[in-house]
N, C-alpha and C positions, 0 to 999 in steps of 0.2 A: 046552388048549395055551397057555402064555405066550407075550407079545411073543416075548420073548429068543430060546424052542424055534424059533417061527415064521421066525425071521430066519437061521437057518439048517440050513432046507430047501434042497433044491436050486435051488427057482425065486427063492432071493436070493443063494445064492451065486455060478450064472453070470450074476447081474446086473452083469454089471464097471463100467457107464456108472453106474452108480445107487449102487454102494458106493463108485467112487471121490467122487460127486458128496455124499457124506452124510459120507465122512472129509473132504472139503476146508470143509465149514460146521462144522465141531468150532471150539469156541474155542480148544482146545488144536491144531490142526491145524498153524497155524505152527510151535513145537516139535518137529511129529513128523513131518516132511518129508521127513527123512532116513531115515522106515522105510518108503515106497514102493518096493516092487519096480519097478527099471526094465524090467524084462519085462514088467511086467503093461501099460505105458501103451504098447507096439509094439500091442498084440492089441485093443487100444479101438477102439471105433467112436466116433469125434471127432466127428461130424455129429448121430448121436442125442447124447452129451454135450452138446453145444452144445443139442441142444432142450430136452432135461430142464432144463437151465438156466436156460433161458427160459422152459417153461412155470411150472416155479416160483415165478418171478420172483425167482434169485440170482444173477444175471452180477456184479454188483459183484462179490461175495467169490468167485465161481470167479475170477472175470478176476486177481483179486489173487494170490490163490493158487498160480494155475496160472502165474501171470508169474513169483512168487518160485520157484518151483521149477524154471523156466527149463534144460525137458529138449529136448533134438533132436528127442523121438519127436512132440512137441507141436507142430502141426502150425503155421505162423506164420500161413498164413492166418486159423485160427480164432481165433488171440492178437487180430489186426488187427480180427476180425469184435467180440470181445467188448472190444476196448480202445472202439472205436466204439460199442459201446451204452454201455458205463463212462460217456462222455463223455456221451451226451445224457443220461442218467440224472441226472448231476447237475446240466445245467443244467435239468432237467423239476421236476428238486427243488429247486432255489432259485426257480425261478419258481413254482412252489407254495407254497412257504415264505412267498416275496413277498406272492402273493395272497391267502392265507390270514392274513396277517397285516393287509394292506388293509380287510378285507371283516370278521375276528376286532374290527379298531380300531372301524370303522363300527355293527355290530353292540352294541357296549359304550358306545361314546358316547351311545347311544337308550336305556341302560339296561336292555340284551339281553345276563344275564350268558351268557357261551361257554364249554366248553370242547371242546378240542381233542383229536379222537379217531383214535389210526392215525398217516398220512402224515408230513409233516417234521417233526412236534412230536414222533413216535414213534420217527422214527428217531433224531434229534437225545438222545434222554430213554434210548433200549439201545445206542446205537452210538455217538455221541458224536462223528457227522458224518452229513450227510444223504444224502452220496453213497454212503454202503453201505448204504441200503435203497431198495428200489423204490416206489414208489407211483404210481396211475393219478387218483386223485382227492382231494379233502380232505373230511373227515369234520368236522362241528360239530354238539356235542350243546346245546341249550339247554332250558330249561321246556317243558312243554307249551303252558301259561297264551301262551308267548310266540310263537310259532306264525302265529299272523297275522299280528302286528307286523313280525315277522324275514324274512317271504314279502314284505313292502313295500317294505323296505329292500335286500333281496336285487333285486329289481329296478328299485328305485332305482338299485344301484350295475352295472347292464348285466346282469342275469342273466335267461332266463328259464324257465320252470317247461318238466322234458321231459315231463311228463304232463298231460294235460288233464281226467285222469278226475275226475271227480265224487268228492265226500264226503258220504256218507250219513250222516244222525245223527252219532252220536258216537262210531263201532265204529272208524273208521279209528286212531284216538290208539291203540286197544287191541290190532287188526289188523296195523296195519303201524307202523313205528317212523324211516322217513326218506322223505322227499322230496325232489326230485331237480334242481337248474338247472344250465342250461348257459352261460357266455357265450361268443356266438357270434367274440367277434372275439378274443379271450383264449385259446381253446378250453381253455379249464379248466371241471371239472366240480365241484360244491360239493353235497354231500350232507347236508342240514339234518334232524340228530333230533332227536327231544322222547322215543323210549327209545332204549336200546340194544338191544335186541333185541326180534325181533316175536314175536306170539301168545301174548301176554298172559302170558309167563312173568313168576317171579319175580326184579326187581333190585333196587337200591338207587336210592329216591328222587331226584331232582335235588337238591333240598337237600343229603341227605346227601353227593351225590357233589361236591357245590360244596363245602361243607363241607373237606373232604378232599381237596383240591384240591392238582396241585401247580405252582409256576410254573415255568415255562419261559423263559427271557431268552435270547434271542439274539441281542446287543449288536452282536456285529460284522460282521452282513451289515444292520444296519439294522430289522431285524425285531422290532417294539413287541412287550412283554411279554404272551405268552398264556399261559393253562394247561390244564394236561391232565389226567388221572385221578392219583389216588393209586393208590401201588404195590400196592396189596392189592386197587384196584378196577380196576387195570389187571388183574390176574391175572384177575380174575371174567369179565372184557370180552374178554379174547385168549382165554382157553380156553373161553369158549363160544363165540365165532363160530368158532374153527378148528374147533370138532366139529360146528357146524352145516352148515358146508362139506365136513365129511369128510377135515380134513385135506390137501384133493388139492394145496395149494400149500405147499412144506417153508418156506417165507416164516412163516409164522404159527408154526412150530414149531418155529423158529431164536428167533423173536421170547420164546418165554418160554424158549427156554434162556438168551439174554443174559438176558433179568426176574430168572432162579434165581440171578442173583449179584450183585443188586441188593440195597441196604438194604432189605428189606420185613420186616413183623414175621408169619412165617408162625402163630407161635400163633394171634396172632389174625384171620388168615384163614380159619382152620379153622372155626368156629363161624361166619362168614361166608356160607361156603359150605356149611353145613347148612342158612344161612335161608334163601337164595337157591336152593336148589337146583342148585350148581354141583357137588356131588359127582362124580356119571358125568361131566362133561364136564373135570373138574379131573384126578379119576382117570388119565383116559384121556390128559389130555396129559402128566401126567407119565411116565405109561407108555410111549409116545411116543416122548420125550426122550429119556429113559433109555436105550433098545432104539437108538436113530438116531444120536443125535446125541450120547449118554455124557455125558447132565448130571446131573448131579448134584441127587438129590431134594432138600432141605432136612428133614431129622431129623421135626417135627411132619406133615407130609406122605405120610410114606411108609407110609405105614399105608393112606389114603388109593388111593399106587401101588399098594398091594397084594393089591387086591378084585379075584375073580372078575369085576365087572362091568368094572373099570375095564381088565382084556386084553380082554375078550372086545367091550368098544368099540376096542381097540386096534387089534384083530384085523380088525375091520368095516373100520377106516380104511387100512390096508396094503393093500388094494387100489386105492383113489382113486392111492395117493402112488406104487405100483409102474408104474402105466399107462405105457407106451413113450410114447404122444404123446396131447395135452392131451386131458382127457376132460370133459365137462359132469359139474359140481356137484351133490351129490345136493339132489334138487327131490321136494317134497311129493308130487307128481301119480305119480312110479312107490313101485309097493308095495314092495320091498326097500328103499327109501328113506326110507320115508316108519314103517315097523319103525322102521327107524335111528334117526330122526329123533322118535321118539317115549320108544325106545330110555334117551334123554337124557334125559329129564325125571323129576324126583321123581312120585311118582301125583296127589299133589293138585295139581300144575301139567299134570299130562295131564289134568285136570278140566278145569280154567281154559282148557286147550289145544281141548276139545273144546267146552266153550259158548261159542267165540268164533266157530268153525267156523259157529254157529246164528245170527252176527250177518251182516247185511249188510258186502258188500263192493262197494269203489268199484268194482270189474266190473260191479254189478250195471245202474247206470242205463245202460252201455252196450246190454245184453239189453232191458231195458225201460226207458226214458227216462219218468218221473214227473215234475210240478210241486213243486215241496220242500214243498209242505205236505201230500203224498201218499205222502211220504217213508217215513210209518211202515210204510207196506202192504209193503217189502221186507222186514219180520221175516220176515210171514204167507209171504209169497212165495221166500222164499231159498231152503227145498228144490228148488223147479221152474225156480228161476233157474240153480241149479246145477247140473241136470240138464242142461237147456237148452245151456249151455257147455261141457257133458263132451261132449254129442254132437256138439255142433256142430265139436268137434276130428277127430269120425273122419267 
């Protein structure tokens, strides 16, 4: 069964909160305001709309939307409720912007090259205002190499680490891919990677993505010149972590339908995405799109939307996005998820995927607390350590 067949089944047609909530993120939406049935918005449940909204994280563009269409049926309280998050949203976003540009300067002056992944440099880069996208934290990707350096200066400048856990060997660079500080008096959260994505899949080098680089200048709120991914390796970066998460937030799938009518040179993302192993996760967001949100594939791509594998991940993920009220992220630890989630990967990164599984993880010194020069005995030890923590959950 395709996207397209699936979407209208019964159990999407009487979703009336969830199809008006996917017509109003169209970019074309504005234009076609004038073809909503005013019948249909009397028979709405206006309180689940408002949640879907929020759990998604798209109040901006409902709030806009639903103001310019400015019906009787449309309840004012909820206008008041969603003009009120509009408002802190932006200012949550210029004081991330702020920060992120602070801490982006401080970082580069040490000769800590940054780039800027997601939040205000992301919105600013598909929307071309920061107040129509949400974000809870800021994303910075740098070297690996640079890692210790960037943990000094990160609390140097008031930040401090939310995890305490131990680094065994060398498995965590390959295991996990960000680390985590909070400053306490800022409460801004700053998420420092050395990759973009965990368990040892394949991306593109730091170099290269430096490389490729694109700047971002934000002159007029004061905010020193950062930069962010190239559009081709923005594509590789947003359609893998939305399939990692299952899609369950339309945020990440709004985000590459603005990407689809951006200058990117999709030929040559395609062979990109053969080396990376982004196919099933490209696939599937273009499929996605398509089906939700009527974007528009780009010609070299659609070949790509057109694989059995890339509906039938489509398919996986329409239940995350349908959910009436927020549901947890699919997580490695249950088995239909963790299918899914394997799902995604080319074979020889389900290789890479499975000998990393064999390396120590920073859990581990929690179970068994070692001196670091005892460090190595967690290879021999990981099976029993892992047991260990599976049961100790039930």
């Amino acid at each position: 069964m395709s996207t397209h067949t699936a979407l209208k089944s019964d159990r999407w047609n009487e979703d009336q909160e969830l199809t008006l909530l996917l017509f109003l993120l169209r970019k074309d939406a504005t234009s076609r305001l004038d073809t909503i049935d005013a019948g249909d918005l009397h028979g709405l449940d206006w309180a689940r709309l408002l949640r879907l909204a929020e759990h998604h994280r798209v109040v901006p563009a409902v709030y806009l939307r639903l103001k310019r269409i400015n019906h009787p049926a449309i309840p004012a309280e909820m206008l008041r409720n969603l003009q009120a998050q509009y408002h802190r949203n932006t200012l949550r976003m210029l004081h991330l912007q702020a920060e992120a540009g602070r801490v982006t300067g401080l970082l580069m002056n040490h000769g800590i090259r940054v780039l800027m992944l997601k939040g205000p440099a992301l919105a600013q880069q598909l929307y071309g205002d920061v107040s129509l996208r949400t974000s809870k934290d800021v994303d910075l990707l740098i070297a690996p190499g640079d890692m210790d350096m960037a943990e000094q200066w990160m609390q140097e400048a008031g930040y401090v680490p939310k995890s305490g856990e131990a680094r065994v060997l060398g498995s965590w660079k390959w295991k996990d891919h960000h680390a985590s500080f909070l400053h306490p008096h800022k409460r801004v959260e700053i998420e420092l990677h050395w990759r973009l994505h965990p368990d040892a899949g394949g991306e593109p080098s730091f170099e290269d993505l430096w490389k490729h680089r694109q700047t971002d200048e934000v002159t007029a709120t004061g905010v020193p010149c950062m930069y962010t991914l190239g559009s081709e390796h923005q594509f590789l970066y947003l359609s893998a972590h939305g399939a990692r998460h299952g899609w369950f937030r339309l945020r990440w799938l709004v985000d590459i339908d603005r990407l689809a009518v951006r200058a990117v040179d999709w030929e040559a993302l395609l062979p990109m995405m053969r080396r990376y192993g982004g196919l099933p996760a490209g696939g599937q967001a273009w499929a996605l799109a398509a089906a939700l949100l009527g974007t528009s594939i780009p010609e070299p791509l659609r070949q790509v939307a057109a694989t059995r594998l890339a509906h039938r991940l489509a398919l996986s993920a329409l239940d995350f996005i349908q959910a009436s009220d927020p549901v947890a992220e699919p997580t490695i630890q249950q088995p239909t998820s963790r299918s899914y989630l394997l799902s995604l990967k080319e074979p020889s990164h389900r290789l890479l995927y499975l000998i990393s599984r064999l390396l120590p993880s920073t859990g581990d010194p929690a179970v068994l607390p070692l001196p670091r020069q005892l460090h190595f005995l967690y290879i021999p030890l990981r099976p029993f350590l892992w047991l260990k923590r599976r049961f100790s959950k039930h």
